[in-house]
Structure formats: structure tokens, C-alpha cells
N, C-alpha and C positions, 0 to 999 in steps of 0.2 A: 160382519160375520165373526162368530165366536173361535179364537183361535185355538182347538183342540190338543193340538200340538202342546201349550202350554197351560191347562187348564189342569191341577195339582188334580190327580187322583188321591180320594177321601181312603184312608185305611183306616178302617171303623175294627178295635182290640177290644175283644171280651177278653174276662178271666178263664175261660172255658171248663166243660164240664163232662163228666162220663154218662151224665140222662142223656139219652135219644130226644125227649120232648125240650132239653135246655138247649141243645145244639140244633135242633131245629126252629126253634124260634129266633138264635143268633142270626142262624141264615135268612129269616124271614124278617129280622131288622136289617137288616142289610141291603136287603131288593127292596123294603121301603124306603130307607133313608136315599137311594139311587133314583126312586121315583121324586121324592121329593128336592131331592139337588140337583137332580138332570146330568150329575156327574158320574164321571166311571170311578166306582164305590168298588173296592174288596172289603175283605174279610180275612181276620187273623186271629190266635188264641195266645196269651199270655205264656197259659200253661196247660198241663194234662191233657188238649185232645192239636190236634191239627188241620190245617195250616200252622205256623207257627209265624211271629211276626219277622223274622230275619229270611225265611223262604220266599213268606209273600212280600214282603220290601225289595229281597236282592232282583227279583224279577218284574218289577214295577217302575218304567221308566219315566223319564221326568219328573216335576216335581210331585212333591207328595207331601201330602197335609195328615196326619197320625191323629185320631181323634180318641181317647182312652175311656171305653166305656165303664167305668168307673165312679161308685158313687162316693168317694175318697181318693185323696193325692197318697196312697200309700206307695209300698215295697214295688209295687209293679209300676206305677207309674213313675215316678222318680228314680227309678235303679233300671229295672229289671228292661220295660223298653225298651230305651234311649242304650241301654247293653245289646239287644238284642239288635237295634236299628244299626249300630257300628258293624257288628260282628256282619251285617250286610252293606257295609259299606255305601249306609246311606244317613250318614251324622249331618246332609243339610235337608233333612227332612223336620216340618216343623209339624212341633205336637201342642195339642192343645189341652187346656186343664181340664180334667176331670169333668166328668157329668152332675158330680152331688149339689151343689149351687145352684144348677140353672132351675129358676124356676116351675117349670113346667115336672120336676122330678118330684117335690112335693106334692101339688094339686093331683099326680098321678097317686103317691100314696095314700092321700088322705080319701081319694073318690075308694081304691080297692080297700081301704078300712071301713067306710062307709057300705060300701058293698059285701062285707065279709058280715054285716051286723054289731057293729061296735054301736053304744048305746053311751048318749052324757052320762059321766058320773061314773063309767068304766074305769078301774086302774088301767093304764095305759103303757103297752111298754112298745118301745122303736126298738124294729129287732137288726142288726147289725150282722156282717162276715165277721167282723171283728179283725185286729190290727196292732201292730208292735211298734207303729211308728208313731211317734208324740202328733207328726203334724197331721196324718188321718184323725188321729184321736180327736183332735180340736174340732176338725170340720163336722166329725158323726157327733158330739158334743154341739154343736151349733147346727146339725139339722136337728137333733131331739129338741134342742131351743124353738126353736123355728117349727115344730109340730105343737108344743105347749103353747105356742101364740094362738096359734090356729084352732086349738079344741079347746081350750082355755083351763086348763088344767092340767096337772102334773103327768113329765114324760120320764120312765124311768127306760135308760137305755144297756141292752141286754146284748148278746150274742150267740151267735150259730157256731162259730166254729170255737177257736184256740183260747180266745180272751173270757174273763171274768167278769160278771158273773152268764152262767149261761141262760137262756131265754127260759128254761125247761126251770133252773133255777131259782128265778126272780119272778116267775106265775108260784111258785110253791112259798116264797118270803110276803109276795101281797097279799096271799090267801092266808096266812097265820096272820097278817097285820089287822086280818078282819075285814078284806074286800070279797064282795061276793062277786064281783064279774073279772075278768082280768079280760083286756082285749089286747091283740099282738097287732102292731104297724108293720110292715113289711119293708125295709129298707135296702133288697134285694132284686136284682134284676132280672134273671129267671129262673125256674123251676131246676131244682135238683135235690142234692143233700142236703146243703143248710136247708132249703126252705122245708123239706123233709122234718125237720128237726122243729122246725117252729110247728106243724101242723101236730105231732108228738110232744108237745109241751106242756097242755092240758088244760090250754086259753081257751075261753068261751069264743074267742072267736078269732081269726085268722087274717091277715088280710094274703092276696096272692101276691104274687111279685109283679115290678112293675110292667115287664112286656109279658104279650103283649098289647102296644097301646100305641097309638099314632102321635102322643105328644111326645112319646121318645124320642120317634127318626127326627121329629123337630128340635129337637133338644141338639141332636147331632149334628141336623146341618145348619144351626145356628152357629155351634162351634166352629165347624167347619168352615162357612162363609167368612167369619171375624178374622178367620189366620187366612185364608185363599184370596180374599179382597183386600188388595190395599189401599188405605186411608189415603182420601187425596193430603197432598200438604195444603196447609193454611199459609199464608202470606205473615 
């Protein structure tokens, strides 16, 4: 019988949001990735709404496995957590990387691209939060790679919030370069401002963000399980 006692409760961190429908589909990631790990899953917010992760950690006993829903190792996941996890006096809690890598996150964006009406031969931009940290930069730099494989042609990668150039910016630079369609990849995970802002850009076509979608909570309790199960040793 499974020892529950010791069985790391999953604490699944959005960035959070002030949309009613963003924060409600967090929570509706969360009761699915719980259905599909059979573990006792919470829910925390980086920033801007609550729960917060030092609240929900300080009152979360035994181990605990941090899965950062995040589709980049930025400011929050590298800093801002692993701060927030002390300041709850729980620094042996293990976290796990990011979500932008696992595969299942692509296959999600490229199906709601195809589903928004992207057509071959579309200028194509991967729309991004956008980030200040060189090493986010590389990884959203290597999923626009990793989209260019996949439609076989050129990814220009853009942004919703703080960074350069913005999404609204780079549909107005492909349309003088002489592209007639510009279609947006959605590299976001749900509904709010930024995605606000992609659908205000003036792309022929959109894609939605990724949740919600059931290969996400997969995505999560793949992480999950990697850091909650330990490798046997080898001899």
C-alpha cells in the first residue's frame, strides 16, 4: 500500500493573472493534473493574484515537489520561487525545470495554430511574454527553432509584453516586407493580457494559448513523477 504519509505533494506555480477566465483555467489545470497523478496537487501564483507560493508551501507538509509552470527558466523560476520557497521555510523542497522543453508543449501549439487557421507559406511569428534573462532568451530562441522545424519555414519570434520587438510590431515589419498573411503561434499558456494583445496585432490569424488541453497536466506530471520517483541505483 502506497505510503501517503510520504508521497511529495505536486505544487503546480502559474505566473498568475487579473482575467477571471486565466485564473480559472489555472484551477482547472490543477484538478486535472491531480486526476491524472492521483497525488495531492495545490495551486500557487508567482505573482499578481493568490494564493501565493510561500503561503501555499508554508502550510503544505511533508515533502513537496515545485513543478513551475513556465514555458522559460526565467526571473520567476530561477529567483523569484526558490525566494518565495525560503521565505516559507521550505528550501528542501525540490523544483522542477520548466515546462517550455517538454514536448508535449509544442505539439499543443502547433495543433491551436492549425486550429486558429495558419496556412503554408504564412509569415509566421512565435509570440512570446517576453524576458530579460539571457538564459529564458535562449530556450524561447530554441522553441522558435523547434517550430521552424516543424512548419518548415521561417519563425520570427516576437513578444506580448516588455521585450523587443512587439508581436503588434513584427505583423506591421512582415506586411511591408510584402507578406500577405502573417499568422501568430501562441507561446503562452492562458488567456489574459498578453494573449489580449496578440489577438489586437492584426495577424490574419491567432493561435489560443495552450490550456486548456490535457497534454498539459501530462506535461506536469511527467515533471512531477522525474523529481517524486527515485531512480533505482545501478550496480
Amino acid at each position: 500500500m502506497l505510503n501517503t504519509a510520504r508521497v511529495p505533494t505536486l505544487l503546480l506555480v502559474l505566473h498568475g493573472t487579473r482575467s477571471p477566465r486565466g485564473t480559472a483555467i489555472a484551477h482547472s489545470l490543477a484538478l486535472r493534473v491531480a486526476e491524472v497523478t492521483h497525488r495531492p496537487t495545490r495551486l500557487a501564483f508567482a505573482d499578481v493574484t493568490r494564493p501565493t507560493v510561500t503561503e501555499v508551501a508554508a502550510t503544505t507538509p511533508g515533502p513537496l515537489v515545485v513543478v513551475p509552470a513556465f514555458l522559460a527558466t526565467g526571473y520567476h523560476v530561477r529567483t523569484d520561487i526558490p525566494h518565495q520557497l525560503a521565505l516559507a521555510g521550505r528550501a528542501d523542497a525540490v523544483i522542477t525545470p520548466a515546462l517550455g522543453e517538454h514536448p508535449a508543449l509544442m505539439s499543443t501549439a502547433l495543433r491551436r495554430l492549425t486550429q486558429a487557421g495558419y496556412q503554408s507559406g504564412d509569415a509566421l511569428i512565435l509570440a512570446c511574454a517576453g524576458t530579460s534573462d539571457p538564459h529564458a532568451q535562449t530556450e524561447l530562441d530554441q522553441a522558435a527553432r523547434r517550430l521552424s522545424h516543424h512548419t518548415g519555414g521561417p519563425v520570427h519570434l516576437a513578444y506580448a509584453a516588455t521585450s523587443a520587438p512587439t508581436v503588434a510590431d513584427k505583423v506591421t515589419e512582415l506586411r511591408a516586407a510584402g507578406h500577405r498573411r502573417v499568422s501568430v503561434a501562441t507561446w503562452l499558456l492562458a488567456p489574459g493580457l498578453f494573449h489580449d494583445r496578440l489577438t489586437a496585432s492584426g495577424a490574419d490569424a491567432v493561435a489560443a494559448p495552450l490550456c486548456p488541453d490535457p497534454a498539459i497536466a501530462h506535461a506536469v506530471a511527467d515533471h512531477y513523477l522525474r523529481a517524486a520517483v527515485p531512480h533505482p541505483a545501478h550496480p
